[in-house]
Residue, then its C-alpha position, 0 to 999 in steps of 0.5 A: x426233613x429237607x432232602x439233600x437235592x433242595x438243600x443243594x439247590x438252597x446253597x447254591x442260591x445263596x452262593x449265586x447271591x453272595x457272589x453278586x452281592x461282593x461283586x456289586x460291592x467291589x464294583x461300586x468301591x472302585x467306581x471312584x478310583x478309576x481314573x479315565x485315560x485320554x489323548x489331547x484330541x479326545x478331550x477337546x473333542x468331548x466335553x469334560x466336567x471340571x470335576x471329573x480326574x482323569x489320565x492325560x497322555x501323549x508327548x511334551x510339546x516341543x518349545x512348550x516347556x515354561x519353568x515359572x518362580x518355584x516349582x510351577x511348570x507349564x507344558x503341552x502335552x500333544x498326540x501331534x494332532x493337537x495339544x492341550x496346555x498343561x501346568x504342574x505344581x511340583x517337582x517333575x520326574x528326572x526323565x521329563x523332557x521335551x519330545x518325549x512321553x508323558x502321562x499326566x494325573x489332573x482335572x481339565x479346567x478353563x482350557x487347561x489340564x491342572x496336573x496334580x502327578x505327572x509320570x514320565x518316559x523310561x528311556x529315549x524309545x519308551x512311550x508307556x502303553x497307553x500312549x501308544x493305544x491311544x495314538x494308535x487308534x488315532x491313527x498318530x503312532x510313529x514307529x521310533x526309529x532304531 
């Protein structure tokens, strides 16, 4: 017969395997669906796989905005250090606008971020919060003024 101590101990093994065995799991489920966020001057100063999806966020450039035949857009999206060309195949948001805060869902390829969702500002003092962060720590945020 086992005493109650070794049986408590051999349970709590097994718990203890269990947890990091769904923990391991989970993790290596959600490795693929994470998207990275970054600002223009982080990905041009990193080099960036064509295959890799991440989040592109910052302002809509002013002037940049070209409408093409169809639902093809072009844009850049800057953090006011630097901008990187964007294009969208799609309809854009209704509060999509120059000057304002955007975030961008796509793959940086040939010098161009291929957006494939774009998400755009609330209202004419909303930046989302990750655009904030990241001008931020880049040392780029203006306070709007009310």
């Amino acid at each position: 017969m086992i005493s109650k101590k070794k049986q408590r101990i051999r349970w709590l093994i097994l718990a203890i395997f269990m947890i990091a065995t769904a923990s391991l799991i989970i993790g290596f489920s959600l490795k693929d669906g994470i998207e990275y966020y970054k600002s223009p001057t982080q990905v041009l100063s990193s080099d960036i796989s064509e295959k890799i999806k991440f989040r592109l966020g910052g302002l809509v450039e002013d002037s940049s905005l070209v409408k093409s035949s169809g639902k093809k857009i072009s844009f850049n999206i800057t953090d006011n250090q630097n901008s990187i060309p964007t294009s969208f195949e799609g309809i854009l948001p209704d509060l999509f606008a120059e000057n304002q805060g955007v975030i961008a869902s796509g793959k940086y390829i040939n010098g161009v971020f291929v957006a494939e969702e774009i998400l755009a500002k609330h209202d004419e003092s909303y930046l989302p919060k990750e655009v904030i962060d990241i001008l931020k720590q880049d040392g780029l945020y203006v306070e709007p003024e009310k």
